[in-house]
N, C-alpha and C positions, 0 to 999 in steps of 0.2 A: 504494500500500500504506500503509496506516496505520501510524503506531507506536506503542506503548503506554509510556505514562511512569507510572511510579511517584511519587507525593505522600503527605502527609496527606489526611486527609478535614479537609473544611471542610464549614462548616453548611452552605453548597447543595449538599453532595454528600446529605445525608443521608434525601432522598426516593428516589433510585438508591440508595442502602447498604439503605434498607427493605426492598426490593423483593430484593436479592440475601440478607438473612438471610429472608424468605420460601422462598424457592427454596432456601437451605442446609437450616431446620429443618421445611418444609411446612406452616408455620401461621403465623399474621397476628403480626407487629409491631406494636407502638403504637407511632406515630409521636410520640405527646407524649411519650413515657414515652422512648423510643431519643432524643430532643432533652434533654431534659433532663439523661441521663445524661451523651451528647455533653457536655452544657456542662461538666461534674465531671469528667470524664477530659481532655478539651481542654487543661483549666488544671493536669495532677499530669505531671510531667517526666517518672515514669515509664512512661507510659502511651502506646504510640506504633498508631493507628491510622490504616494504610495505605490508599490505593489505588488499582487500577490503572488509568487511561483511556486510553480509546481515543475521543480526539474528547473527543465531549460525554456517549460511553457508558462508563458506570461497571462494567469488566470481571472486578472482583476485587477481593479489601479479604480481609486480617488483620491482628489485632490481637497484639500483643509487650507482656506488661507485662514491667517489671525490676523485680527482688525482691531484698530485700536478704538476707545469709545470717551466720550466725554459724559455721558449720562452716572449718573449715580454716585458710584464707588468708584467710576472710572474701569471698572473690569474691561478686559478686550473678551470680542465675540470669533465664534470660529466660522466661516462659510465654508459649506460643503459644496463641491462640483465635480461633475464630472463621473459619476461613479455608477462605473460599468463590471459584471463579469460575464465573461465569456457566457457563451447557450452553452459548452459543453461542459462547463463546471459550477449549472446550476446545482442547484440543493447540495451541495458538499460544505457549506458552511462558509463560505469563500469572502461574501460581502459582509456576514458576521464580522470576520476576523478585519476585513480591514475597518471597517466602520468603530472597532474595539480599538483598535488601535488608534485612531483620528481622537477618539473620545480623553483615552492616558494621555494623549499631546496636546488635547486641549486644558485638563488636568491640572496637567505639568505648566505650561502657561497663565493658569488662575483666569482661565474663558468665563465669565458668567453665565454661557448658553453658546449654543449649536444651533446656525438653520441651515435649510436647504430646502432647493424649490423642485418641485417633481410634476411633469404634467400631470393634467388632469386623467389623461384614458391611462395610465402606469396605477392599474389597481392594486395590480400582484406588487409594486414596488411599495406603493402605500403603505401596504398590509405589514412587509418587511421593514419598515420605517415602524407604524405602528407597535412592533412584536420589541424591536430594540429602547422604546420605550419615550420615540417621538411624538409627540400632539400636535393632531392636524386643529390649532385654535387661533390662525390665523389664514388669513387669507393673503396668497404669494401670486404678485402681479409682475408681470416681464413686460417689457416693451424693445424688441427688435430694431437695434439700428443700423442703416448702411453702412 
């Protein structure tokens, strides 16, 4: 049986990262343009992008930035994006383990809270949001720009 470990992405991970934001949004990746960004988030502290192998296969990856906040206590907030695993390593526990992980690094940062926005038809991802002990008690609006 295999086991899946949770990492960073490193640059050779980033031709398997391609191929799973394919399969997340259903349309092609530019692989210069996804490297180059890699190299700008790689280097900013707050920028933590995960993910999960299995062997030499790349079974899952999201992305945690920390945001800093002026409300309250001043706590920073974590934004979740991004966060896909493969169709072949559903139910193995896979987005568990990373989203557990995102959680200890928000933690470790003193986050006051976690969001992330999910469409609406992503029932089965709801559910899986739900189960790890997210509330859907807000309403999350996107606006699409050129």
């Amino acid at each position: 049986m295999n086991t899946i470990h949770i990492s960073r992405i490193k640059q050779e991970d980033l031709l398997k990262l391609k191929v799973l934001y394919e399969e997340l949004i259903e349309e092609p990746t530019d692989l210069t343009q996804l490297e180059g960004q890699f190299m700008i988030m790689d280097q900013d502290p707050h920028y933590f992008l995960l993910g999960a192998k299995d062997n030499d296969d790349l079974a899952g990856s999201v992305m945690g930035v920390i945001c800093r906040d002026l409300i309250g206590d001043g706590r920073p907030f974590m934004v979740i994006e991004n966060v896909i695993v493969s169709k072949h390593h559903h139910r193995k526990g896979v987005g568990q383990l990373l989203m557990n992980e995102l959680e200890r690094i928000a933690n470790e940062h003193r986050c006051g809270y976690m969001i992330l926005v999910s469409s609406g038809h992503r029932t089965a991802a709801h559910r899986f949001y739900e189960n790890l002990g997210y509330t859907e008690d807000v309403r999350g609006f996107r606006k699409m720009l050129k």
